[in-house]
PABAGU-897950 format. One record per atom (N, C-alpha, C): residue in one letter; x, y, z. Coordinates in steps of 0.02 Angstrom, whole numbers, padded with zeros to 5 digits, always signed. Layout:
BEGIN
aXYZ/...
//
This chain:
BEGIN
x-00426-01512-01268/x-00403-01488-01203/x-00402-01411-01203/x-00446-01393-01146/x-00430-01298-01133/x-00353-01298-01117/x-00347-01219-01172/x-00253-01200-01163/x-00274-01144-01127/x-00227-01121-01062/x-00222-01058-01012/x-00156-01035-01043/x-00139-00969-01056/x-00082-00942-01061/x-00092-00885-00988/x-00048-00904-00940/x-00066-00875-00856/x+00012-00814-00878/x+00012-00777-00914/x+00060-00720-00944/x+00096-00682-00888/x+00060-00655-00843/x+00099-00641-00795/x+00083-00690-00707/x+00068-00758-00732/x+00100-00769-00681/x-00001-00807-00659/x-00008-00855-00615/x-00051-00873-00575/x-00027-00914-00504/x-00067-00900-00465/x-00008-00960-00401/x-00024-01028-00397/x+00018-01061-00376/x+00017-01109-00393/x-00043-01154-00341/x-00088-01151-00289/x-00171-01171-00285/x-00187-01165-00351/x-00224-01097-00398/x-00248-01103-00433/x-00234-01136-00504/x-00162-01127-00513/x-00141-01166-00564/x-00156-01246-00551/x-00128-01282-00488/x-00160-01356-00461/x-00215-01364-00488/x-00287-01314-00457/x-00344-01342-00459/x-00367-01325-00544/x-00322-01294-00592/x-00355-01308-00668/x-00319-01371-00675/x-00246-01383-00663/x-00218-01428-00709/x-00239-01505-00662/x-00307-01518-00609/x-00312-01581-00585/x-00372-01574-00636/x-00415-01526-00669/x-00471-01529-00689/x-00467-01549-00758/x-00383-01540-00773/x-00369-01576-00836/x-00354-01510-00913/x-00358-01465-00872/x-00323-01414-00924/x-00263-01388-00921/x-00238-01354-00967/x-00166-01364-01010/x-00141-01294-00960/x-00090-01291-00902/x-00083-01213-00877/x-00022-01188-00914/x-00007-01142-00975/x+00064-01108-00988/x+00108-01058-00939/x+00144-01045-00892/x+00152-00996-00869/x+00223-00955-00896/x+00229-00980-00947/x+00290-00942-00986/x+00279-00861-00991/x+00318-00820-00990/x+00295-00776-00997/x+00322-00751-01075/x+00261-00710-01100/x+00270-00710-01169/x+00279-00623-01168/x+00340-00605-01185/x+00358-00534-01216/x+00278-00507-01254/x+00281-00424-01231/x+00214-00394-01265/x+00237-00402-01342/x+00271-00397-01374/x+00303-00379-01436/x+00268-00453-01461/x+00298-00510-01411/x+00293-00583-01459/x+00218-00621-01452/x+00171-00590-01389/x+00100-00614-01397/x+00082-00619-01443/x+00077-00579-01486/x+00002-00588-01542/x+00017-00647-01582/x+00092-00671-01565/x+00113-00720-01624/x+00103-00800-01599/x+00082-00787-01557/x+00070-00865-01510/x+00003-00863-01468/x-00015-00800-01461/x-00118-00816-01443/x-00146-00845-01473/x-00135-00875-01520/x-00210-00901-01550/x-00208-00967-01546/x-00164-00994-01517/x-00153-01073-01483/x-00198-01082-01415/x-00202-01019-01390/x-00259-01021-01306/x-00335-00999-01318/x-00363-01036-01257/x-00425-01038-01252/x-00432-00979-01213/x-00398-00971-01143/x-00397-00910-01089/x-00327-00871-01084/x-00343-00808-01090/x-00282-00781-01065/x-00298-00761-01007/x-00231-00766-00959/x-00237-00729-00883/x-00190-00687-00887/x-00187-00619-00860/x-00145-00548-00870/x-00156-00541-00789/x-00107-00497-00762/x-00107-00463-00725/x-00108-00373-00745/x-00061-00348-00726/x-00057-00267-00722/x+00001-00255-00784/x+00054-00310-00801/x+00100-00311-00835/x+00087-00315-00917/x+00049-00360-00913/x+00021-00379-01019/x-00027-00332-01024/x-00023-00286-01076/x-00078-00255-01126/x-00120-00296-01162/x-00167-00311-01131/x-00224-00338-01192/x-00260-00282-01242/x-00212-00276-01308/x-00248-00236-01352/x-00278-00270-01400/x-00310-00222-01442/x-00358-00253-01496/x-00308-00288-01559/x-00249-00288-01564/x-00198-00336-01608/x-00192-00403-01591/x-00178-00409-01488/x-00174-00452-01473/x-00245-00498-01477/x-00316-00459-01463/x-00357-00508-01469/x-00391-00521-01530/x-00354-00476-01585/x-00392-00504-01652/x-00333-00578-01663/x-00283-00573-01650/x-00241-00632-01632/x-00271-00692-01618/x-00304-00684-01558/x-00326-00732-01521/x-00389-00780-01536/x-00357-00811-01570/x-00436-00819-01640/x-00466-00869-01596/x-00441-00913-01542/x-00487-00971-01514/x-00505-00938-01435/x-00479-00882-01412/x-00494-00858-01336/x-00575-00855-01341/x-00586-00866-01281/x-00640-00858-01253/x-00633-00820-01181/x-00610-00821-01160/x-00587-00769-01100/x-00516-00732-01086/x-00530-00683-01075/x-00487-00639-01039/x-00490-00628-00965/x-00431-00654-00935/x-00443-00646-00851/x-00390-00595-00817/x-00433-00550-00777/x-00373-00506-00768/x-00350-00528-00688/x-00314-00546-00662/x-00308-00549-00581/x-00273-00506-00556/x-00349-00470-00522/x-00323-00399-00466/x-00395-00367-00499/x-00393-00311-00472/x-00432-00242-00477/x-00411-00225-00548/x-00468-00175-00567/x-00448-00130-00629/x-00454-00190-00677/x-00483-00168-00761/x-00480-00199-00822/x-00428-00145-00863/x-00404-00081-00854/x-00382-00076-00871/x-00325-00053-00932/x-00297-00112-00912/x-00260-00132-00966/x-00276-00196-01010/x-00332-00183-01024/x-00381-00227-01069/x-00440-00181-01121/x-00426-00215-01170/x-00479-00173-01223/x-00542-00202-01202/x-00568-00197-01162/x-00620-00263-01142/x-00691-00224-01186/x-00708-00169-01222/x-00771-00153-01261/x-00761-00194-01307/x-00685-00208-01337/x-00681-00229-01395/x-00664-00316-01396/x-00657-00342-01358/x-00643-00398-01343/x-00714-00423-01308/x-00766-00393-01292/x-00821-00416-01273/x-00860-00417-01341/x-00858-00347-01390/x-00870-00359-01461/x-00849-00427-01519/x-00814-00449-01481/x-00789-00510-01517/x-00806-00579-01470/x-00852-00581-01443/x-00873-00626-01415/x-00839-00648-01359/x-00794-00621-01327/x-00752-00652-01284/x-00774-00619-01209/x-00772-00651-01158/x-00807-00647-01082/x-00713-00617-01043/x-00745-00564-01023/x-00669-00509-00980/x-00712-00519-00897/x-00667-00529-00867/x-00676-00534-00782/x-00607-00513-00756/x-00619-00478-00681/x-00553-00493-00645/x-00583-00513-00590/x-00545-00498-00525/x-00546-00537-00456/x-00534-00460-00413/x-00595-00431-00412/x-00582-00366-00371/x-00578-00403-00286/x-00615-00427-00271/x-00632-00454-00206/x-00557-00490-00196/x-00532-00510-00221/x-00474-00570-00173/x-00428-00527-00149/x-00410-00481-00168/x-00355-00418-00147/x-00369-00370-00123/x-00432-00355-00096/x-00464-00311-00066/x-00417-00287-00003/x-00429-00328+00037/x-00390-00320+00098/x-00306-00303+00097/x-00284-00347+00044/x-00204-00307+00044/x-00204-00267+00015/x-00263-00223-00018/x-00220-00153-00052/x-00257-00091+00023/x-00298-00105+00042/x-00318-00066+00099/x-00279-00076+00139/x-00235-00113+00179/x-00175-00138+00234/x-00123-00091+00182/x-00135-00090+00131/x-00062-00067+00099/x-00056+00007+00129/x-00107+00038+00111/x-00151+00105+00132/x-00137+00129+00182/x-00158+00083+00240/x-00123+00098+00302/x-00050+00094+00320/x-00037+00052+00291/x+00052+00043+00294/x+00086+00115+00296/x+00072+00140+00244/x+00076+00225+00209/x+00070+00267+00257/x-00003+00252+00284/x-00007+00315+00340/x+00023+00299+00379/x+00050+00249+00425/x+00073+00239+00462/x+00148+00270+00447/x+00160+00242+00404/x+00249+00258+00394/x+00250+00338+00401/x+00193+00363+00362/x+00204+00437+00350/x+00187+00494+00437/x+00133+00458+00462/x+00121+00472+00555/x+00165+00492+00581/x+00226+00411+00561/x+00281+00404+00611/x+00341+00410+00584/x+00350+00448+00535/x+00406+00454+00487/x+00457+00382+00464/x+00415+00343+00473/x+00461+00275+00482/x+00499+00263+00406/x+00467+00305+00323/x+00510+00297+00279/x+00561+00361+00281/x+00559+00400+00333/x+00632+00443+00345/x+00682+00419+00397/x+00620+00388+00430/x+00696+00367+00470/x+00723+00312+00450/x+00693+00239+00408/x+00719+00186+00393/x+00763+00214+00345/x+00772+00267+00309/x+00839+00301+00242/x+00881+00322+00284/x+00871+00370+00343/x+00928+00391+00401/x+00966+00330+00430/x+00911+00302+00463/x+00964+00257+00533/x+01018+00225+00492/x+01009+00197+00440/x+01070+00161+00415/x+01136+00190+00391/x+01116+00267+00379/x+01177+00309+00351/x+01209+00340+00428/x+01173+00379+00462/x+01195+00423+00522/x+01177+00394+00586/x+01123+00341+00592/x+01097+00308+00663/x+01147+00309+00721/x+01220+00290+00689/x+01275+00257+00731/x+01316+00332+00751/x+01303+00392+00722/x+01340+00448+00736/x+01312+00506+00745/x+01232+00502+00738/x+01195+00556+00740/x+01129+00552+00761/x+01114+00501+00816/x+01065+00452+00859/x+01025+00489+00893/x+01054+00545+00940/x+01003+00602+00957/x+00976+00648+00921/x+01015+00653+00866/x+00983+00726+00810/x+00927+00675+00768/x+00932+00612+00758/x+00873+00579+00718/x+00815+00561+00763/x+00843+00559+00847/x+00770+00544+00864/x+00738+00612+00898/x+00759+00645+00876/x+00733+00745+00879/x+00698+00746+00804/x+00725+00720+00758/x+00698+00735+00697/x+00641+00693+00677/x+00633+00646+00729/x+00556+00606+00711/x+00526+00616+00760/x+00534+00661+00814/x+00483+00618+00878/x+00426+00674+00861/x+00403+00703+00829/x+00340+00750+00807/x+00270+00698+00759/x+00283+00632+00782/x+00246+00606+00742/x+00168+00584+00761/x+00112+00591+00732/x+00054+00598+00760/x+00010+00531+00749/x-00038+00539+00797/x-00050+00461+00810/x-00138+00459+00761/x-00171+00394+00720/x-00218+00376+00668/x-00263+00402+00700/x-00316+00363+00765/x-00348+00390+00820/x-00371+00450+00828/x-00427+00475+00800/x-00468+00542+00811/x-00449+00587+00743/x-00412+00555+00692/x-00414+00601+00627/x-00463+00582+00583/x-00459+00616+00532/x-00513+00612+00497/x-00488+00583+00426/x-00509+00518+00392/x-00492+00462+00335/x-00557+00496+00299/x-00523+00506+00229/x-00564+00507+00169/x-00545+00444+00123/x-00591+00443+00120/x-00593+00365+00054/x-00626+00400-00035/x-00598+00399-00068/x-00619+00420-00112/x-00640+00360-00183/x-00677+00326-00179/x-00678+00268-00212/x-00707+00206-00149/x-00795+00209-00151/x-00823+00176-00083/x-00839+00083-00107/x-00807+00046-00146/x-00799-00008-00172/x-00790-00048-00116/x-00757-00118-00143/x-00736-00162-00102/x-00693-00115-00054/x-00619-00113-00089/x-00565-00083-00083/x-00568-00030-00031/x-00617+00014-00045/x-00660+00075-00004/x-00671+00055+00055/x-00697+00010+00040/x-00742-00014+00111/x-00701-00063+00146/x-00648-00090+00126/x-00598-00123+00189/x-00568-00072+00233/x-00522-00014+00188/x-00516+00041+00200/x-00564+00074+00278/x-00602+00078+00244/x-00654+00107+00310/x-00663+00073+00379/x-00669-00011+00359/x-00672-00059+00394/x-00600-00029+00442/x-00546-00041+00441/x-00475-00051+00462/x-00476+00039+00499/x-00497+00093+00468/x-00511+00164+00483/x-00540+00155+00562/x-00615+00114+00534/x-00649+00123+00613/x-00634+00102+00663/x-00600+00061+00645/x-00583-00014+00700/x-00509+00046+00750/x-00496+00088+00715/x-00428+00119+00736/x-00434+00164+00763/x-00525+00175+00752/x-00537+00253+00808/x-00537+00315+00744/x-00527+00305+00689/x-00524+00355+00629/x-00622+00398+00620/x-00607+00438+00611/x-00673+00464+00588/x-00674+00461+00491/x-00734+00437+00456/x-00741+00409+00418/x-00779+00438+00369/x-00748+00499+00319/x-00803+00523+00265/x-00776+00481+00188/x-00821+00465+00157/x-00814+00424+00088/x-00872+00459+00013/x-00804+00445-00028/x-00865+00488-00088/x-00854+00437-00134/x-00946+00424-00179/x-00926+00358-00219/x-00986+00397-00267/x-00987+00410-00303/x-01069+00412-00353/x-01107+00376-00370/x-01094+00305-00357/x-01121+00256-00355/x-01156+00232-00278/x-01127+00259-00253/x-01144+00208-00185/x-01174+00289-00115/x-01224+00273-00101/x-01260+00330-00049/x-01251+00303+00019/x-01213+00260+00029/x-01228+00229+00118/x-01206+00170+00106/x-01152+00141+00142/x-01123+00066+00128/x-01133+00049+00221/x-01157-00019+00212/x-01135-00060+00285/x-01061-00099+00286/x-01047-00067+00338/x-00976-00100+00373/x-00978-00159+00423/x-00958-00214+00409/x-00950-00248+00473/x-00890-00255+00487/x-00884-00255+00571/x-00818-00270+00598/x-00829-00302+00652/x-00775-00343+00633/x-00760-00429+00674/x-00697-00441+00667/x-00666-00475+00735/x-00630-00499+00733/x-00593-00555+00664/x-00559-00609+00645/x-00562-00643+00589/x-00564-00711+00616/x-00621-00717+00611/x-00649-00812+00622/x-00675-00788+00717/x-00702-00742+00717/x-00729-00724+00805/x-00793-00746+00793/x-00825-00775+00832/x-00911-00769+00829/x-00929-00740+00893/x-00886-00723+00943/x-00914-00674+00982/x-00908-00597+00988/x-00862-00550+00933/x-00874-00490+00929/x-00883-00483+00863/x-00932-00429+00869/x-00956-00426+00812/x-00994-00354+00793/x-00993-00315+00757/x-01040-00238+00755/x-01053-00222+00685/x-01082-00180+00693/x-01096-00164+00603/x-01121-00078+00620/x-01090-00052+00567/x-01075+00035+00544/x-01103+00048+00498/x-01157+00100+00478/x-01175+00119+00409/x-01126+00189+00416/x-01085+00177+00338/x-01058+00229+00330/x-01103+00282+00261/x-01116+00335+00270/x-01144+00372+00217/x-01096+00409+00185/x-01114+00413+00127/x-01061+00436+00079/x-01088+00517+00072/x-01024+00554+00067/x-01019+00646+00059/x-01003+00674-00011/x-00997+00741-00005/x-00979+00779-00069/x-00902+00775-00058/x-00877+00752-00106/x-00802+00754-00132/x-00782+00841-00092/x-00809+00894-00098/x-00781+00972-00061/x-00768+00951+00005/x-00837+00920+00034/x-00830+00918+00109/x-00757+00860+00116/x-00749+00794+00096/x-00699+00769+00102/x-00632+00809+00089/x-00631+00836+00034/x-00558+00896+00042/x-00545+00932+00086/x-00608+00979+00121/x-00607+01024+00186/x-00580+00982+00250/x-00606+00914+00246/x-00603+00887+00325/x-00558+00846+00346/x-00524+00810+00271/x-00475+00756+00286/x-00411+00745+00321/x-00382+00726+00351/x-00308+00731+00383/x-00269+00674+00323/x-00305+00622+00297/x-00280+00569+00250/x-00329+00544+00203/x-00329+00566+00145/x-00358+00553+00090/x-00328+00497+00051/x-00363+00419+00036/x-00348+00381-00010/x-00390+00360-00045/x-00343+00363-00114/x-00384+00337-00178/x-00400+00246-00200/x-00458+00221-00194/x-00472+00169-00230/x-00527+00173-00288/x-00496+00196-00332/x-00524+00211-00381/x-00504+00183-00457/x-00555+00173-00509/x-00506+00149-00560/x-00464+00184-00597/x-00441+00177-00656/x-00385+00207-00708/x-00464+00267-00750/x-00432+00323-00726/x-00485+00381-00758/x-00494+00362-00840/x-00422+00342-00883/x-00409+00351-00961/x-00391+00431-00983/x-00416+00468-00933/x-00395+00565-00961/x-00372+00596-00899/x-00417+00634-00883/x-00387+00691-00839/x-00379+00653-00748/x-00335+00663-00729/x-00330+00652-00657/x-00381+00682-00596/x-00393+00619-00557/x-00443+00641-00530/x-00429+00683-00466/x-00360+00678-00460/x-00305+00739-00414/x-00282+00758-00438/x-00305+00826-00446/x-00261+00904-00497/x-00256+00948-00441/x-00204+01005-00483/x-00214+01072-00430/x-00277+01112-00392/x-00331+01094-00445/x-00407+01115-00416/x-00418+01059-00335/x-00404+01003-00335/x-00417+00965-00292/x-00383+01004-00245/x-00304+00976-00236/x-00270+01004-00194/x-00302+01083-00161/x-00308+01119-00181/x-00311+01184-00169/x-00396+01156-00119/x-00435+01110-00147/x-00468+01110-00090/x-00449+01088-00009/x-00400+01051-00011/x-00375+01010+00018/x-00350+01039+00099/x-00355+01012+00155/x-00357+01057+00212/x-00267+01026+00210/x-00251+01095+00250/x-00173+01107+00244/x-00145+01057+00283/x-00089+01011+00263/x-00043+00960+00314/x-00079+00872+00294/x-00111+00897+00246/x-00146+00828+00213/x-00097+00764+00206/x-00109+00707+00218/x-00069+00664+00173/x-00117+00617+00130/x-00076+00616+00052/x-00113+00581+00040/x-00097+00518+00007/x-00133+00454+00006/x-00113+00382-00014/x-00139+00368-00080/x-00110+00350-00124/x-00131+00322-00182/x-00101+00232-00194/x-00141+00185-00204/x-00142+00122-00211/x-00172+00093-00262/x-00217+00171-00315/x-00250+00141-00338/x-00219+00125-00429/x-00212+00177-00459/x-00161+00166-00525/x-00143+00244-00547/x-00064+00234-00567/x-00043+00295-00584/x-00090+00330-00653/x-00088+00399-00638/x-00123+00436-00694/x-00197+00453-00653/x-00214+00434-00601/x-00261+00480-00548/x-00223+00511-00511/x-00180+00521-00511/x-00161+00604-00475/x-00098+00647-00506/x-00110+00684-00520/x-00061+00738-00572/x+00004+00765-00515/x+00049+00722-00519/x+00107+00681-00505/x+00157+00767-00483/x+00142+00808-00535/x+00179+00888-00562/x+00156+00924-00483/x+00065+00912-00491/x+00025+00939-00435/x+00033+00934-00385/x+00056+00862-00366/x+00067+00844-00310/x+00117+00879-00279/x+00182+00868-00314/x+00251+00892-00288/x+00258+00970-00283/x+00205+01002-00330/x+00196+01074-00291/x+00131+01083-00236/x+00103+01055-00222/x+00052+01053-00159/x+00099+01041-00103/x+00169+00992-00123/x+00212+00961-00058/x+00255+01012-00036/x+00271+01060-00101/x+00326+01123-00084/x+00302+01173-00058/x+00233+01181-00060/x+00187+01246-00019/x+00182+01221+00039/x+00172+01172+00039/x+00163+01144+00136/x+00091+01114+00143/x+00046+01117+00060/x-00035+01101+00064/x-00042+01038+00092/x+00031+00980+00066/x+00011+00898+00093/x+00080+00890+00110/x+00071+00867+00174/x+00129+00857+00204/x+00157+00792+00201/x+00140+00763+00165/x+00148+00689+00147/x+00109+00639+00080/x+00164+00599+00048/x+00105+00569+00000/x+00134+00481+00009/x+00109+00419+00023/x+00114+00363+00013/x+00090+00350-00037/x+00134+00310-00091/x+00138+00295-00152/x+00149+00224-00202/x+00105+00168-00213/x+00111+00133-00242/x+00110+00161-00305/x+00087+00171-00341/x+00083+00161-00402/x+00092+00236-00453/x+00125+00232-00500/x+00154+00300-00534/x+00149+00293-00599/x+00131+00364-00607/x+00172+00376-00702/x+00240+00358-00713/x+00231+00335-00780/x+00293+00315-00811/x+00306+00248-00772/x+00279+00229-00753/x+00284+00141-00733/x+00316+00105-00781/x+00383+00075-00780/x+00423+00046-00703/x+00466+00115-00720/x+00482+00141-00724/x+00522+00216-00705/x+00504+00275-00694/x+00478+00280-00635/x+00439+00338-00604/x+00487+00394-00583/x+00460+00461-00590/x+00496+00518-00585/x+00552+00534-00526/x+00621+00532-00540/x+00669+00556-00495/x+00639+00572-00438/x+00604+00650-00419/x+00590+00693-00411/x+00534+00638-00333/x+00476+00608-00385/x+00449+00557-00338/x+00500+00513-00287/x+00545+00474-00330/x+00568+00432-00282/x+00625+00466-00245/x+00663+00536-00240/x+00699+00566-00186/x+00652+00594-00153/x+00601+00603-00164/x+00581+00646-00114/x+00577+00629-00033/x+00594+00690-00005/x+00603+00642+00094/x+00527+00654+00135/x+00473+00691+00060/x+00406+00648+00116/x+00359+00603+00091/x+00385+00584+00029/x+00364+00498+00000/x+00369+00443+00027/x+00311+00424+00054/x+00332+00328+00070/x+00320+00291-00001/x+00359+00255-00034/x+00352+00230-00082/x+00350+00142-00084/x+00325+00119-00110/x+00312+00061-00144/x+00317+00035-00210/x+00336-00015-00231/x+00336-00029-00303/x+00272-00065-00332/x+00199-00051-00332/x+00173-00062-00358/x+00146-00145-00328/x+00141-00148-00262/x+00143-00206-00223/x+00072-00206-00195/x+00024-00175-00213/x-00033-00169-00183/x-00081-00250-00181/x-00068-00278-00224/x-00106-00366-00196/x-00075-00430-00195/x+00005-00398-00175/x+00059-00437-00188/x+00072-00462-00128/x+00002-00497-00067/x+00029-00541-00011/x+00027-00608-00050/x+00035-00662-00017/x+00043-00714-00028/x-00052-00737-00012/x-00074-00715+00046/x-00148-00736+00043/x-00181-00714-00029/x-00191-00638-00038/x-00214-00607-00093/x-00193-00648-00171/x-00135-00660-00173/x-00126-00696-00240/x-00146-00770-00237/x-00154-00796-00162/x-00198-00881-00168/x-00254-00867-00185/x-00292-00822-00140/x-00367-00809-00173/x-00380-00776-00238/x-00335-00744-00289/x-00348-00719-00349/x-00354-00776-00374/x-00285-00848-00361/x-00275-00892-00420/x-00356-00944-00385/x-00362-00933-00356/x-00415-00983-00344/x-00486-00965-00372/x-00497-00873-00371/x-00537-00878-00393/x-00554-00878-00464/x-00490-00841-00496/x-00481-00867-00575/x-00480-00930-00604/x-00455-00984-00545/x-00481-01052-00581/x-00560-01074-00578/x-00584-01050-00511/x-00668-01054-00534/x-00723-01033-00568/x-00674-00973-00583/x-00745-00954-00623/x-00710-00967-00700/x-00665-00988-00724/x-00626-01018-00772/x-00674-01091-00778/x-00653-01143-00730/x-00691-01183-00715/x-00773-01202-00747/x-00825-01146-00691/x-00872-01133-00718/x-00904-01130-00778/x-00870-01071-00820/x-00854-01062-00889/x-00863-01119-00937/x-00822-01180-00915/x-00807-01225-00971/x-00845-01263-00957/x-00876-01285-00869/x-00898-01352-00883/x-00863-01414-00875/x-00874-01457-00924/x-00832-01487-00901/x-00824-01531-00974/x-00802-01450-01017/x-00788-01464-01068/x-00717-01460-01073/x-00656-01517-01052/x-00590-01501-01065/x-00563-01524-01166/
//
């Protein structure tokens, strides 16, 4: 019988459709400290963003044959070295596409309409200081005719853009990989509207010069941040910018002095250094919209991860249980 150790978690569709196919699903969660001492009982490990797959744990793992990551990013996976050892690494970029780009917007939105200053106000002063809070938000500017940088033209990128155009956003994207992506936009399940956009991809300068909202879908660099003070300083003044994609692409120090000059007047923030205890400094700040790291954490996005991790799991074996 194939053993799954699902470590941080699979939903329960995809867990159903392994365990009707007749394989073994664990969803215990196993301490990083106590893995290496109980991998080598599984055939697949499934990780999310939480387990380190290092090279201890998979010299451990003496019977794995796969490593599954569900979500974006590998990571937090030795995957050169775990592919060196014969073992097959995948994740599920596509099933979460759409909720980390909605996340994106969430951000700008909140940050437009000050909605994470005023949701910290109304509950302290709302009831005694009702006209001075709605003086202190009503300066808020509407998505419609600004200009969205996408920095990272992927799936992720390209929902992003998708949700941009549809809103009236003007649309520059920088990818090194990618020279011109097609967009379609449609309603969801419409067969009578329907259009399609070629978006062409720019020089990373021109996106700094032109942006009103710059977001990152990009992976984990491993070194230098791909938002430093050199960026910023390109950056046209009153910027906001969204990160969804993983802490350690944007130099966190940089940021909060770009926010004290007045260079970005806003930053929406999933994901941080020092994860799960991100800098004071980040989480008081009053022009942070923050998040905890919730970027493919709908309930659709995690059916379609576990579903697609059981098929191509599935696939894999055959219908060798």
């Amino acid at each position: 019988m194939i053993k799954i150790l699902a470590n941080d978690g699979i939903s329960p569709d995809g867990q159903t459709l392994l365990e009707e196919a007749g394989y073994e699903v664990d969803t215990t969660r196993i301490p990083q400290a106590d893995l290496p001492g109980v991998i080598g009982q599984y055939d697949v490990l499934i990780v999310r963003s939480a387990t380190k797959v290092t090279k201890e744990v998979i010299d451990a793992g003496t019977n794995l044959k796969i490593i599954a990551r569900g979500g974006v990013g590998l990571d937090n996976i030795d995957t050169d070295y775990a592919r060196s050892k014969g073992i097959t690494v995948f994740n599920t970029p596509a099933a979460s596409s759409q909720a980390v780009a909605e996340l994106a917007f969430a951000h700008m939105f909140s940050l437009a309409r000050f909605l994470h200053g005023s949701n910290r106000a109304m509950p302290v002063s709302g009831g005694t200081e009702y006209d001075k809070l709605k003086k202190k938000f009503s300066d808020g500017i509407q998505l419609r005719g600004r200009t969205l940088g996408i920095i990272g033209f992927g799936r992720i990128g390209q929902e992003a853009a998708r949700i941009g155009i549809g809103l009236g956003m003007n649309v520059l994207a920088v990818d090194p990989m990618i020279d011109e992506a097609r967009i379609d936009i449609k309603p969801y399940n419409s067969e009578y509207i329907t259009m399609a956009v070629s978006v062409p991809t720019v020089e990373m300068d021109e996106l700094f010069a032109k942006s009103d909202f710059i977001t990152l879908h990009v992976p984990f660099s491993g070194g230098t941040p791909i938002i430093g003070k050199a960026q910023f300083d390109k950056m046209k003044k009153g910027v906001c910018l969204i990160n969804t994609s993983r802490g350690g692409t944007v130099d966190e120090e940089a940021l909060l002095e770009a926010m004290a000059s007045g260079k970005v007047a806003g930053a929406g923030l999933d994901v941080f250094d020092f994860e799960p205890t991100p800098r004071p400094e980040i989480l008081s700040h009053p022009n942070i919209s923050l998040t905890p790291h919730i970027g493919a954490s709908t309930l659709e996005a995690q059916a379609n991860i576990g579903l697609e991790l059981a098929d191509r799991i599935l696939a894999f074996f055959g219908d060798d249980k």
